[in-house]
N, C-alpha and C positions, 0 to 999 in steps of 0.2 A: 717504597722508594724505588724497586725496581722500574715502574714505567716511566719516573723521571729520567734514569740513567739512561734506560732506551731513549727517550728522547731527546739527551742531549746526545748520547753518541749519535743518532741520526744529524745531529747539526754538524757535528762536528766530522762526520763520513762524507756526508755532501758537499763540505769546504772543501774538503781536502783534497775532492774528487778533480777538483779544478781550482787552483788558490790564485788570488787575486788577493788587493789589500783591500776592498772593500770586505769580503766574507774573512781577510784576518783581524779586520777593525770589528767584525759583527760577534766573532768569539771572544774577543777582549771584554767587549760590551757582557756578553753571556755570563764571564768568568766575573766582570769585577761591579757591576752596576749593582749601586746600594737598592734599588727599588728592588731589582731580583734576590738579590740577597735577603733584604727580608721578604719576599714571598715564598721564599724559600726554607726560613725558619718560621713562618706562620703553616707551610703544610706539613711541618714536624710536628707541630703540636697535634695539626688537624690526624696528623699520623698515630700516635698517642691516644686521643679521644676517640679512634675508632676502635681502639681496644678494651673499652671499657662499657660499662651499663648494662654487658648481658652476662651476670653471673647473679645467681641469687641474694639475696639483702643478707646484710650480717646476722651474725646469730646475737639470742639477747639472752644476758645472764643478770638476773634477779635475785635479792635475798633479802626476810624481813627477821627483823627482831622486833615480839612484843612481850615487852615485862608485862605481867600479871599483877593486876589490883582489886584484892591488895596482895600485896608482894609472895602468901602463903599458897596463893594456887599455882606459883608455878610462872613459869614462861612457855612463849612459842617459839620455834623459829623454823623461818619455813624458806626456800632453796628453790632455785627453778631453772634450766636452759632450755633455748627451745630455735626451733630453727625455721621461717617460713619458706616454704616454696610454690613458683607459680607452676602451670601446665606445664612441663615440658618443653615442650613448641612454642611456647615463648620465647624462652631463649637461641632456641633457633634463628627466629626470625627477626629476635633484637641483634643479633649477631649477623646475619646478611644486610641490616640496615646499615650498622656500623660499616661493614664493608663498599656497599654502595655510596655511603654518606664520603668516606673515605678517598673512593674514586672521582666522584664530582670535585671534589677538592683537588685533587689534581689536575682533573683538566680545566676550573680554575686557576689555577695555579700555572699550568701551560698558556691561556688564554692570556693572562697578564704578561706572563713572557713575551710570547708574540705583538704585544702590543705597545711593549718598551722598547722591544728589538725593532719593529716597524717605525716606532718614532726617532729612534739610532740611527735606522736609515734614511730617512727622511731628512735626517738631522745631514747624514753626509751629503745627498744629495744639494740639500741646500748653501752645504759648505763650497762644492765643487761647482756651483753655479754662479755662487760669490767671487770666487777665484779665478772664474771664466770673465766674469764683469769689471773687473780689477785688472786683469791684462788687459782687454779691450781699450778701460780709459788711460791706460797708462801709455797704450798704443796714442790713442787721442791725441793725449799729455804733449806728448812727445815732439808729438807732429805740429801742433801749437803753439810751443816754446820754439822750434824752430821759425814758424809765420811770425813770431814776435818777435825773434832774432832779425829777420827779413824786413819786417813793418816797421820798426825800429829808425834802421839805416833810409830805407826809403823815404819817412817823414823828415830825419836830419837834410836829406836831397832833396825837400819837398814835390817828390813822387806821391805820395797819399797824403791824404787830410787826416787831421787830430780825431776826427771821430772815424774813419776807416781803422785807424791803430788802435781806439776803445776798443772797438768793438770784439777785436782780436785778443785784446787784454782783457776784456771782460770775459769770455768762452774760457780763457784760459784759467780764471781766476772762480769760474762756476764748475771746472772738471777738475781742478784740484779739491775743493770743497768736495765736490761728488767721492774722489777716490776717499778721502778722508773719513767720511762716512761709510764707505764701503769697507773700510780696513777696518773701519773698528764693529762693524757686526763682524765680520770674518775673524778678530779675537774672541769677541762677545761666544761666538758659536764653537769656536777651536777649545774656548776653557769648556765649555758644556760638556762637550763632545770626549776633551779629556780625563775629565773627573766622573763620565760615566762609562769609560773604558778603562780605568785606573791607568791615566798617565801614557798612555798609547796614541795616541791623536798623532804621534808623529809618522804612525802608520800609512796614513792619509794622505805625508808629502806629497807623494808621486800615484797619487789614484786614479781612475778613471772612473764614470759611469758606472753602476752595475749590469751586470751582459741578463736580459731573459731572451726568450724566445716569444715568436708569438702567440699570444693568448690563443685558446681557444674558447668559447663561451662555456659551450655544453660540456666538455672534458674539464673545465677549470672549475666548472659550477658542484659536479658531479664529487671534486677532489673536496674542496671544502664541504661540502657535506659529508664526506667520511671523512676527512682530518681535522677538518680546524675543529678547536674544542666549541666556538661559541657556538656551531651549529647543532654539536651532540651532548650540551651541556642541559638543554630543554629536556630532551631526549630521557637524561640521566632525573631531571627531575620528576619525570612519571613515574617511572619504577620506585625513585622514593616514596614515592606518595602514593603507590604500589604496595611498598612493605609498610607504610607506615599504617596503612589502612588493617594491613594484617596484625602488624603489632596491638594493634589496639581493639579487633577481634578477643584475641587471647585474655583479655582482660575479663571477658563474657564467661570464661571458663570457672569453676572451680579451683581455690588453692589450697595448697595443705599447711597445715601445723605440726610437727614433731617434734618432741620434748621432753622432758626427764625435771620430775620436779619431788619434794621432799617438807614433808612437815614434824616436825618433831615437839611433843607437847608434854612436858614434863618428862617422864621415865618411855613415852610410849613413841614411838618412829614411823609415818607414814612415808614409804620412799617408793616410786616407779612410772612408768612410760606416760605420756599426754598424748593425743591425739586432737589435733582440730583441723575446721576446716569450713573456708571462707565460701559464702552464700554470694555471687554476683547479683545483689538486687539493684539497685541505684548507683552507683559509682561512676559505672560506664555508659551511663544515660545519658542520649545526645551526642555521645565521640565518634560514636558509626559513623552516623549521617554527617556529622562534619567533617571527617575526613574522607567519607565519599563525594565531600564539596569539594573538596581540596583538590582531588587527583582529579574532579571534572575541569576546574581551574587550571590546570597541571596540561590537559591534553590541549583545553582548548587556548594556553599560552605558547603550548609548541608550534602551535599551527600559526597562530599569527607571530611568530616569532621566526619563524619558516619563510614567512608571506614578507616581512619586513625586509630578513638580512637578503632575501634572494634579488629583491626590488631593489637596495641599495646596489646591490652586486650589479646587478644590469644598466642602473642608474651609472655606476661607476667606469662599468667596461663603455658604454655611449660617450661617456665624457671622455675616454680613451681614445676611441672611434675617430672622435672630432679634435681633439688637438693632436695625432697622429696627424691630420689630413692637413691642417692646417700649419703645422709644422714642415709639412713636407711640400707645400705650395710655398710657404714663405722663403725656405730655402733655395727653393728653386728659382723663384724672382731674384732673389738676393745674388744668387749664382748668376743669371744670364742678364741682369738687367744695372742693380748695383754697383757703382765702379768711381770710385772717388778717383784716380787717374785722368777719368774724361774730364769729372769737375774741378780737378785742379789745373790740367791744361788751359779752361776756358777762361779760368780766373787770371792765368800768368797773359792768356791774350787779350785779358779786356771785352772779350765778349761780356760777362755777368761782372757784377761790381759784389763788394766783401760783403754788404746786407745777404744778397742771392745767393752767395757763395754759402755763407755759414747756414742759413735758410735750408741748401738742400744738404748740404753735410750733415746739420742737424737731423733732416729726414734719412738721411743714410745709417747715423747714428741708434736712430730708433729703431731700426729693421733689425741693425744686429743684436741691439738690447732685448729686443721682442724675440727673437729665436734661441739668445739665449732664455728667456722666460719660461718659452713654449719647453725647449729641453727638460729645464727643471722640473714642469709641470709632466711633463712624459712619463720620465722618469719616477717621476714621485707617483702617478697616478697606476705604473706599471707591478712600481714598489709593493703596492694597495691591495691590487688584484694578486699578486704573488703571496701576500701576507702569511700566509699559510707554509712557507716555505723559508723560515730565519734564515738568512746568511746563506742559500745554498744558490750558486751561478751557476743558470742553466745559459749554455751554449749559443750565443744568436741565430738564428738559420740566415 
């Protein structure tokens, strides 16, 4: 159990290095999420199990009675304890396995951690992008109800036509539906969010973003191959399949019998020591060779298992690459180009009529919806690449 505590106090040294509510929302998650809980009482057992199987098999205590027929000769009865053991080295090496077997389990064990926490995060991010798109429309809203306020009066003055004032009603009556929709995944996600932080979601009020720094490929690639478990968990399966290959050597060996046994036959007592001892002819025929399959199976799953997460990894940071880029163009349009002010101007002078009007507003409307997207996607894609680091904010450069 100590390298869980190590690893959680590293989560919890690294929040603290820098606290923010997203990494105080990511140890709530740590502390109270049923999934980690029980992965957490599943490596207790696995804790337990690795202390077991390499001590010698019990001892066996035997004893017969036979009456004598007919009844004048007499009885038997005859007594026995005896105790087997294998090589020595045996146990050794069942006991390194149990240890090994023990450790995969934990970074198991880490590995789902990381991967509930990763979707916790994901989980906020998605929260705070919801809540991004929710003030936007309500900004909309706003500004709507008031053109309907306006359109209103104008049509009682026959200033606009009955379908100039639809049309206005209608925008109005598709962005209330839209917030409506929005609010309620925004609960939908807020109970999720709670019940696997135990009741802490309100942490979140006032959050922002989580803060990384920028990636590097070769330094970030380099980090998950010595930290993250799923990369050293292959790793871990060779050397089991290492020891197991040894464990089952020792079968090849000779074992012993020791024992103390007693026959008593009428008036006369046969009592003292046993010796035996087991001949490896056929038992262990076949086990070599398949566990020397095993561990070739073992190495050659690392490699393509190497080959896979590295390729996703790369796959990952590209797709980073490109909505970084595109995030930061669309912003920039949005910033120098976007400007619903000019289009409202043009519409109070009658240059553009309310079709054109909503026409490019609507276009307007999708630019900020699209950057708030690209955000989320950032974020969530930077989330990915970080994974390997629960809850801990590193510093933006």
């Amino acid at each position: 159990m100590n390298k869980i505590i190590i690893f959680l106090t590293l989560i919890t040294f690294s929040s603290k290095l820098m606290p923010q509510e997203t990494d105080a929302f990511i140890l709530k998650v740590l502390e109270n999420h049923p999934g980690i809980i029980a992965e957490k009482e599943l490596l207790l057992s696995h804790e337990a199990e690795s202390h077991t199987g390499y001590t010698p098999a019990n001892p066996k205590v035997s004893m017969g009675y036979f009456p004598g027929i007919p009844s004048e000769i007499g009885k038997k009865i005859t007594w026995s304890v005896s105790q087997s053991l294998d090589f020595p080295v045996r146990y050794r090496r069942l006991k390194t396995l149990g240890k090994n077997n023990y450790e995969q389990a934990v970074m198991e064990y880490h590995n789902e951690v990381l991967i509930l926490l990763s979707d916790a995060r994901s989980g906020l991010i998605e929260l705070l992008a919801l809540r991004k798109q929710i003030e936007k429309v309500e900004e909309r809203l706003e500004h709507i109800e008031h053109m309907e306020s306006a359109y209103k009066k104008m049509l009682d003055e026959g200033e606009v036509t009955i379908i100039e004032y639809n049309k206005v009603m209608l925008t109005g009556a598709g962005m209330k539906n839209k917030l409506l929709e929005l609010r309620s995944r925004e609960d939908a996600l807020y109970a999720f969010l709670n019940l696997i932080s135990g009741n802490n979601a309100a942490i979140l009020d006032s959050a922002a973003y989580p803060l990384f720094k920028e990636p590097d490929p070769g330094n970030l690639l380099a980090e998950k191959r010595s930290l993250h478990p799923a990369f050293r968990i292959p790793e871990k399966e060779i050397e089991i399949a290492e020891n197991r290959l040894g464990v089952v050597k020792t079968k090849s060996m000779p074992g012993l019998q020791l024992g103390f046994a007693s026959e008593i036959v009428a008036a006369s007592e046969f009592t003292g020591p046993t010796v035996g001892i087991s001949i490896p002819l056929w038992e262990n025929k076949g086990r070599i060779a398949a566990e020397k399959a095993r561990k070739s199976h073992s190495e050659a799953e690392y490699k393509n298992m190497m080959m896979v997460y590295e390729n996703e990894f790369r796959t990952l940071y590209a797709r980073y690459l490109s909505v970084k880029e595109g995030l930061h163009e669309l912003r920039n349009y949005y910033l120098n180009s976007a400007s619903t002010t000019l289009l409202n101007k043009s519409l109070e002078a009658g240059e553009i009529s309310i079709i054109e009007y909503f026409t490019e507003l609507s276009a307007f409307y999708d630019i900020e919806d699209r950057i708030i997207e690209l955000e989320k996607e950032y974020y969530t894609l930077l989330s990915e690449l970080y994974d390997h680091f629960p809850g801990l904010n590193i510093p933006q450069n």
